[in-house]
C-alpha positions in Angstrom: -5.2 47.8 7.4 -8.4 47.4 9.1 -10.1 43.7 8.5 -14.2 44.0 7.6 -16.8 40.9 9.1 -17.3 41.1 5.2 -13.8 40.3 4.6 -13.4 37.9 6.7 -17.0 36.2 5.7 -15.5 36.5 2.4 -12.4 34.7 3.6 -14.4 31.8 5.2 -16.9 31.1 2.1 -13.1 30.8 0.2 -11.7 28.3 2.2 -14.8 26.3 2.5 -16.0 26.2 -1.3 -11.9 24.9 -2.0 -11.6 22.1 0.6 -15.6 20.9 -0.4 -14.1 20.6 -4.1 -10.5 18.8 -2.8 -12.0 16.9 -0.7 -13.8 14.4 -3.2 -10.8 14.1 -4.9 -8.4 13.2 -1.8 -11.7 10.6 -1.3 -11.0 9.3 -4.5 -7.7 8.7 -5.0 -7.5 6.8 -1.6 -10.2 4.8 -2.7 -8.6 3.6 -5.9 -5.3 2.4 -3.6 -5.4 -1.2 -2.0 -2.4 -2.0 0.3 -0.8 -5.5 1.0 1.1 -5.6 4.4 2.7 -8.7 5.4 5.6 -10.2 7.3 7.9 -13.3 6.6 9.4 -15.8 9.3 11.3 -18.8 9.2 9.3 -22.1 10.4 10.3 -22.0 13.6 8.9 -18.3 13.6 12.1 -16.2 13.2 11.4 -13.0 11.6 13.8 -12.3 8.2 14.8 -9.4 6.8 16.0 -8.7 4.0 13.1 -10.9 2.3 12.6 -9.8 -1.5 9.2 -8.9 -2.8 7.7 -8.7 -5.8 4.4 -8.1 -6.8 3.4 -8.2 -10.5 0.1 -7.4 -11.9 -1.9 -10.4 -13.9 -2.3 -9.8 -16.4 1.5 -7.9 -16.3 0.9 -4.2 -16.7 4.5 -3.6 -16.7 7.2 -3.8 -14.2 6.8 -5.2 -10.8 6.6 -3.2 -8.1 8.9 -4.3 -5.3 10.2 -4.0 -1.6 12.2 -5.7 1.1 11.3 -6.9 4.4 12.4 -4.7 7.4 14.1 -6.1 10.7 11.2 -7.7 12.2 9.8 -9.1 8.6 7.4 -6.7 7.4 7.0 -4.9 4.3 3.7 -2.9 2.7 3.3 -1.8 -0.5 0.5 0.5 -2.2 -1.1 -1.2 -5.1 -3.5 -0.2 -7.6 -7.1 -2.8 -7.2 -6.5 -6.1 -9.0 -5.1 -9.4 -9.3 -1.6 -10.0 -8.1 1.1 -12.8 -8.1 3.3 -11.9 -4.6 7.0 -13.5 -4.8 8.9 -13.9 -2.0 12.4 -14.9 -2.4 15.9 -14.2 0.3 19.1 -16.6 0.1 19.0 -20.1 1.7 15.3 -20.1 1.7 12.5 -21.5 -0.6 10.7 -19.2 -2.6 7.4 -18.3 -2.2 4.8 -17.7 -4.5 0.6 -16.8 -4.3 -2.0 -15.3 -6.2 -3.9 -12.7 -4.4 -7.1 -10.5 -5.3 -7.4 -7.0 -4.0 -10.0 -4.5 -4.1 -10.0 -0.6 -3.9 -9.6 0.4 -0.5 -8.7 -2.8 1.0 -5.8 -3.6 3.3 -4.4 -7.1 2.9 -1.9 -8.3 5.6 -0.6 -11.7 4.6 2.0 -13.9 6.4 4.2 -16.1 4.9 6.6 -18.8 6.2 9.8 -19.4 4.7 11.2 -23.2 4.4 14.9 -23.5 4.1 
């Protein structure tokens, strides 16, 4: 099967046209994501693991969305724009909790500090 310039111009004006009409969209949607980062040490600055976070919309939308810290204390976590309350809670520690305001497109990194 022999391949035509035509063919392949054909080919080419395809492939453009579809990733100028995805593209917006892939635009989009990342725009309409904010994501809070964050890590959690002790006061003596000891990362902790293990942390448990939750994040609930205000006004509440639903369930929280949540995570837990990793080894060195960090978590992130892809959020919809808006007003949050973050809680922070792990055994033989203080809980932890803030109000927090994030736009489309924003990355938040918060740190917090435990108390036993």
């Amino acid at each position: 099967m022999k391949t035509s310039v035509r063919d392949l111009h054909f080919l080419f004006s395809v492939v453009s046209l579809t990733a100028f009409f995805l593209a917006p969209s892939t635009v989009a949607q990342t725009q309409n994501v904010a994501t809070l980062t964050g890590t959690i040490t002790d006061p003596r600055g000891a990362s902790i693991a293990g942390a448990q976070i939750s994040v609930e919309q205000i006004p509440s939308t639903g369930e929280p969305v949540r995570t837990v810290s990793e080894g060195e204390g960090r978590f992130s976590l892809s959020l919809a724009p808006g007003r949050y309350r973050v809680t922070i809670s792990r055994d033989s520690f203080a809980r932890i909790e803030q109000e927090i305001t994030i736009a489309a497109g924003e990355t938040r990194d918060l740190h917090f500090v435990m108390k036993l």
